[in-house]
Residue, then its C-alpha position, 0 to 999 in steps of 0.5 A: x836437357x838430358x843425355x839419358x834415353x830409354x832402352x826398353x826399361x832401362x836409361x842409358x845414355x843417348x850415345x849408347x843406344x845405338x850401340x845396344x840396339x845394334x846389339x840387339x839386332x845382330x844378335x836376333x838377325x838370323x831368326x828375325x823372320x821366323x820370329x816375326x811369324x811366330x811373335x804375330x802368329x802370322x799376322x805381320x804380313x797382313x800389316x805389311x800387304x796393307x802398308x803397301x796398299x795404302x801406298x797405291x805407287x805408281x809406275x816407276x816410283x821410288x821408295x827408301x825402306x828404312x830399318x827394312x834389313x830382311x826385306x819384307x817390305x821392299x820385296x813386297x812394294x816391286x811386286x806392286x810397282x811396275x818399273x819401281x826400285x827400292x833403296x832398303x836402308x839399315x844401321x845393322x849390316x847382319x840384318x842386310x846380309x839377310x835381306x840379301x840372301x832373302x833376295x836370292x831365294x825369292x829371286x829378286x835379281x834387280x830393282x833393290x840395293x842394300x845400303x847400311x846406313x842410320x835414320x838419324x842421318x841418312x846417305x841420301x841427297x835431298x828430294x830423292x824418294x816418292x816414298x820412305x816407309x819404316x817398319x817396326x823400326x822407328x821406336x828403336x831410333x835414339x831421336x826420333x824427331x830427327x829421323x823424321x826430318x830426314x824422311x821428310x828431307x830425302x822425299x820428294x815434294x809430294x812424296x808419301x812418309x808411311x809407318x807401320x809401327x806398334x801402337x796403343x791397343x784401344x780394346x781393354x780385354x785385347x790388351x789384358x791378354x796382348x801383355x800377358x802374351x807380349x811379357x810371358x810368351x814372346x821372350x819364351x819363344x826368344x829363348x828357344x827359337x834365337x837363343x836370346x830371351x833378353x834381347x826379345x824382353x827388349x823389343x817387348x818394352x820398347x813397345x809399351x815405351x813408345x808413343x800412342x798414335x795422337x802423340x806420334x802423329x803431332x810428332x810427324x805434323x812437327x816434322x813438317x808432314x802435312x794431312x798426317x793421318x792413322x790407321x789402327x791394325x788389329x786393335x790398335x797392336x799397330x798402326x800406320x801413321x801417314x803424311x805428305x811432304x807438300 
């Protein structure tokens, strides 16, 4: 088997792209929010109000958000869910400070704690969570499989797994321009907004590396899930892949 991995376009060793996405992120933290804006135009937070729709939470419930530093989507699930809290979980502790901060300005005083810990091995115990969502976080994890057990090991029987990832866009005039725009613009606007083309060049090829949504969704049936399904968003720039630990 192989120690190599990809990051972005690049093989590096496995035990190194943690390190390097680590890197990536602490560069980035500050202006990830206003990146997310202007990379999208906007649109990411249609993807993210449609993620917690489909949750459809109920009372009370609890939810681990994994890779979710700045806290868009934990914010968003305690306006939702009544009584609900939220465990936002990252490996990178400059995107939590910034997430902390946001919660300050948004108010969010109680329902969320901050914990900077990794999806391959999540500081949780079993059977915790109604829901795990990860967002625009699971193509950066070096064992992608792995950190699928731990979703399905920190849920409860009958909690709900969501991922709101970037996909395979199924419209050939759509992706001619979404690749021009992705390799041309979006590392631009890294360089001038957060001082950091390379690190945005990055996230752009991690996209094209990571699986189409049938492969992803046989990795999440792999993991044990059950009536795993997808959502394509916006063409196919995203999806939500879905399953139930039964």
């Amino acid at each position: 088997m192989s120690n190599k991995t990809d990051f972005g376009y690049t093989q590096v060793d496995k035990h190194e792209k943690a390190t390097l996405v680590k890197g990536v992120f602490d560069n980035v933290a500050a202006d990830y929010d206003v990146m997310n804006d202007l990379m999208s135009l906007g649109v990411h937070r249609l993807w993210k109000d449609r993620l917690i729709e489909m949750m459809n939470s109920q009372k009370g419930a609890k939810l681990l958000d994994v890779a979710g530093g700045t806290g868009d989507v934990a914010f968003r699930f305690l306006k939702q869910t009544a009584g609900g809290s939220v465990t936002v979980c990252d490996i990178n502790e400059s995107m939590l400070k910034e997430g902390q901060k946001n919660a300050i300005d948004k108010n969010v005083l109680s329902g969320v704690e901050w914990v900077c810990g990794d999806a391959e091995n999540l500081p949780f115990e079993d059977n915790s969570y109604d829901f795990y969502t990860i967002a625009f976080g699971i193509r950066n994890v070096t064992n992608k499989d792995k950190a699928l057990l731990e979703a399905k090991r920190v849920l409860k029987p009958g909690g709900r797994f969501l991922c709101l990832e970037f996909s395979k866009v199924n419209i050939p005039p759509l992706a001619k321009l979404y690749d021009f725009f992705s390799f041309n613009v979006i590392p631009k606007i890294g360089e001038i907004i957060a001082k950091d083309g390379n690190s945005y060049r990055y996230l752009v090829e991690s996209i094209r590396k990571f699986p189409n949504q049938e492969i992803f969704a046989n990795m999440i049936k792999d993991a044990g899930f059950q009536q795993v399904k997808y959502v394509d968003l916006s063409g196919g720039i995203v999806a939500i892949h879905s399953g139930w630990k039964v």
